[in-house]
N, C-alpha and C positions, 0 to 999 in steps of 0.2 A: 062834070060841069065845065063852061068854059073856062078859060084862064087859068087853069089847073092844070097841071100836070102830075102824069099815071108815076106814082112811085112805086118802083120793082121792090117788094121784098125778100132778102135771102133766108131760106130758113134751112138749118143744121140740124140735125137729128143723130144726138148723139147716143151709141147704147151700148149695154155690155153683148149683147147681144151677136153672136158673128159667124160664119163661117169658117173650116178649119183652114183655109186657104186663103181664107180675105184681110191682108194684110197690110192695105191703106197706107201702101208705099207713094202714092200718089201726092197724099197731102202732105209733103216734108218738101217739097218744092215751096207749098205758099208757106211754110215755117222753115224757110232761110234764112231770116235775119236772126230768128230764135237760135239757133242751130249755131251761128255766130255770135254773139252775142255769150254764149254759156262757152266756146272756144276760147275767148277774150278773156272770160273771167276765169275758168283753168288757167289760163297764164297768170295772170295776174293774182290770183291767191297762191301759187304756187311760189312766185319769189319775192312776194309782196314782204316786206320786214325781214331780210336777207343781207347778207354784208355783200355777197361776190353776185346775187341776182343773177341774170339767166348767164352769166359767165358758169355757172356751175351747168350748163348743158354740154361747155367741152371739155370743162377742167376733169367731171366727174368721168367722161370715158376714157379722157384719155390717163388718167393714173389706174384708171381699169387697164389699161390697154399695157402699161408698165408694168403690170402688177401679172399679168397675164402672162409677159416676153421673159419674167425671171422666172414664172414657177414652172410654165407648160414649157417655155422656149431652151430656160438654160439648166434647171433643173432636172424636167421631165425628157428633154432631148429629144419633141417632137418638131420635125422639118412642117414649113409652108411653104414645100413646090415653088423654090426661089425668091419667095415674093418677102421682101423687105417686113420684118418682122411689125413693125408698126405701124405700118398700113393694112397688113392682113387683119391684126388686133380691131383698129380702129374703125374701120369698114365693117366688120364682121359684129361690132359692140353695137354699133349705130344702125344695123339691119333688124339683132334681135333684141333691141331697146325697145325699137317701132311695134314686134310683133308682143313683146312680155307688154308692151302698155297698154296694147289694148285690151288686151286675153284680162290683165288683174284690174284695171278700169271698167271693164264693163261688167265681170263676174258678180261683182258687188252693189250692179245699177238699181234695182228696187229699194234695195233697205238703204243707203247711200240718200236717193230723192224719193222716200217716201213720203215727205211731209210736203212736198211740192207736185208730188203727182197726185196724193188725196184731195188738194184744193182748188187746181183749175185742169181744164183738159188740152190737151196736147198732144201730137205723137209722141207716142215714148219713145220710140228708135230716134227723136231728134237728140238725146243724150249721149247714147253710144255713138252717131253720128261723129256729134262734136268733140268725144272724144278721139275718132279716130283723125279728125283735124290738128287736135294737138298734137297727136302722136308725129304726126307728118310733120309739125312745122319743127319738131325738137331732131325730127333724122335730118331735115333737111341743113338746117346746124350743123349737127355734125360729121352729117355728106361732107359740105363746105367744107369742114375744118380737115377732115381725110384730105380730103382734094388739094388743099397745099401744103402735106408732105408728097401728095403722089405729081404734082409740080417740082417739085428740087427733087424726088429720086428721077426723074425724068428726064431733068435735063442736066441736074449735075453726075449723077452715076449711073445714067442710061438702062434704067428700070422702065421696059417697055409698057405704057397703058394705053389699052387701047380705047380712048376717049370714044372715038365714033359710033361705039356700044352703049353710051351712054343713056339715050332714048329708051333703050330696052326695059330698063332696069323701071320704068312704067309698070310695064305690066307685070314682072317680081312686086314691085310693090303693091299692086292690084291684090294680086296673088296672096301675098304676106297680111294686106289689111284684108281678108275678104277670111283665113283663116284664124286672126285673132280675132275676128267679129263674131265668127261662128263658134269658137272655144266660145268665147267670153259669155256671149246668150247661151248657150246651153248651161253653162255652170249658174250661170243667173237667174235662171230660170227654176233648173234642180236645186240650189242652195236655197231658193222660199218654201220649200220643203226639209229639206236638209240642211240644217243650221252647218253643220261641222266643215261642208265645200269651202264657207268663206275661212275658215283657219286650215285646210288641205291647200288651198289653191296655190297659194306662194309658193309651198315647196314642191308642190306639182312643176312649178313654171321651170323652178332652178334646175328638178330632174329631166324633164323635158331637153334643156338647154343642153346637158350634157350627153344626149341622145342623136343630138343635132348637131353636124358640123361646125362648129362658133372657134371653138378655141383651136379646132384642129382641121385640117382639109379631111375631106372623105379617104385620101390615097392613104391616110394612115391608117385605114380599116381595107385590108387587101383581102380577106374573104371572111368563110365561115357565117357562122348563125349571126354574131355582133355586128354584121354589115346588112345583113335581111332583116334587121330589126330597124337600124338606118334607114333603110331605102324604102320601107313600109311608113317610115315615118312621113307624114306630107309637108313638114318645112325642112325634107332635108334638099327637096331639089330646088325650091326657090333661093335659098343659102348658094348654091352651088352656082345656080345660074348667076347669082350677081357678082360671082369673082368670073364666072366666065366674059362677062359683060366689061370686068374691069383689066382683065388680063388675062383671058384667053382660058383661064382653068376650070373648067370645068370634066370631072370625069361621072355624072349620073346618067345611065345609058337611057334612051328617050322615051320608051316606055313608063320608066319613073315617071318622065315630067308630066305627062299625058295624067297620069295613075293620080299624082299632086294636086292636078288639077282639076281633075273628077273628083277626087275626094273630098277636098276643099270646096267645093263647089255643095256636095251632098252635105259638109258637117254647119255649112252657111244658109242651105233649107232648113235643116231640123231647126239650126236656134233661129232662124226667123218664126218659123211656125210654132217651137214652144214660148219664146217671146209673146207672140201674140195670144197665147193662149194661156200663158200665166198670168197678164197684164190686167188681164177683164177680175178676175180674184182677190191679186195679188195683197189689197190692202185687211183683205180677213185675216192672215196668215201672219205678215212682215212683222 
């Protein structure tokens, strides 16, 4: 009729219904303020009714990072390749903080928001998303707080960094969130079957850690089986790469990194596709 105007309707059609590959990574684009919005509130319940508040994102590594210099440094008598013991610590705490937070953050994503995923719909990868935002905004802290000790050993005791690397350290972190997403959904996924993952997974994370360069450079593993178990591991080269980024060290031969990043790449398929394929169930089980 005239003077009317044709009103477009949108219509959603939502199902459990899917494909094993159809994975509606599309639609976290129009649920970006959602996405933020649950980023915001992780911060904010996290230091919310705290004396020291998000001061505890550098207080806490860095008394790790002391804690570190007397047992591994002056105790255990392991060298770090010149580089000023507390920046090695502090850098090296803040890379694998990023990657232990998303891996124990998202392991536990169903049963954690099940009462919020039963009641309205939404991508579920918008959660581990948002987690992998907090994780960034707490290294980026304490990147920062590294960055001025490695200021004053710079210019007052001529500890060479090679800042102009610094852009690199991008794509390590790519690297780093892209394989704590992929632990993290797969364990996420297997643990709505397997109640016992969520009480394995912590100390999974801690032996892992010690599997991984963190407290030590790689040069203190000069061969044999205990260094092939290293170099098979895929966060040992993004670790390596970011002291090479920072000071030049790096000794993981390049096929590692390639190998890292295949690998990572394939353990970030699987948990997308069992993500998506626990998610349609999930609330019979949880």
């Amino acid at each position: 009729m005239a003077g009317k105007t044709d009103q477009k309707l949108k219509h959603t059609h939502i199902s459990s219904e899917h494909r094993l590959l159809d994975l509606h990574l599309g639609e976290l684009f129009g649920y970006r303020d959602l996405i933020l919005l649950y980023t915001r509130r992780s911060l904010v319940v996290t230091f919310k009714q705290t004396l020291l508040g998000p001061l505890w994102l550098v207080l806490g590594p860095f008394i790790t990072s002391v804690v570190y210099m007397i047992i591994f440094g002056k105790v255990a008598g392991l060298a770090q390749d010149g580089v000023p013991q507390i920046l090695f610590y502090l850098y090296s705490n803040a890379a694998w903080s990023f990657t232990q937070m998303i891996v124990t953050q998202n392991s536990d994503t169903f049963s954690q928001n099940a009462a919020i995923y039963g009641k309205v719909y939404f991508p579920r990868l918008a959660i581990p998303l948002s987690n992998i935002l907090v994780a960034l905004i707490q290294f980026a802290i304490q990147f920062v707080f590294a960055c001025a000790f490695a200021v004053y050993y710079d210019s007052a005791q001529g500890f060479d960094m090679t800042f102009a690397r610094f852009p690199v350290i991008i794509l390590v972190l790519l690297e780093m969130a892209a394989l704590g997403l992929g632990v993290g959904l797969i364990v996420s996924g297997l643990s709505n079957t397997y109640k016992d993952l969520r009480l394995a997974i912590n100390f999974a994370v801690r032996l892992w850690m010690f599997l991984t360069p963190v407290v030590y450079p790689l040069t203190q593993i000069p061969g044999g089986a205990l260094r092939w178990v290293m170099l098979i591991n895929p966060a040992t080269a993004p670790m390596e790469c970011l002291r090479w980024c920072l000071w030049d060290k790096c000794t993981v031969p390049m096929w590692n990194i390639f190998y890292s990043a295949g690998f990572t790449c394939v353990l970030l398929f699987a948990g997308l596709v069992l993500f998506s394929r626990v998610e349609r169930t999930f609330m019979d089980t949880v």
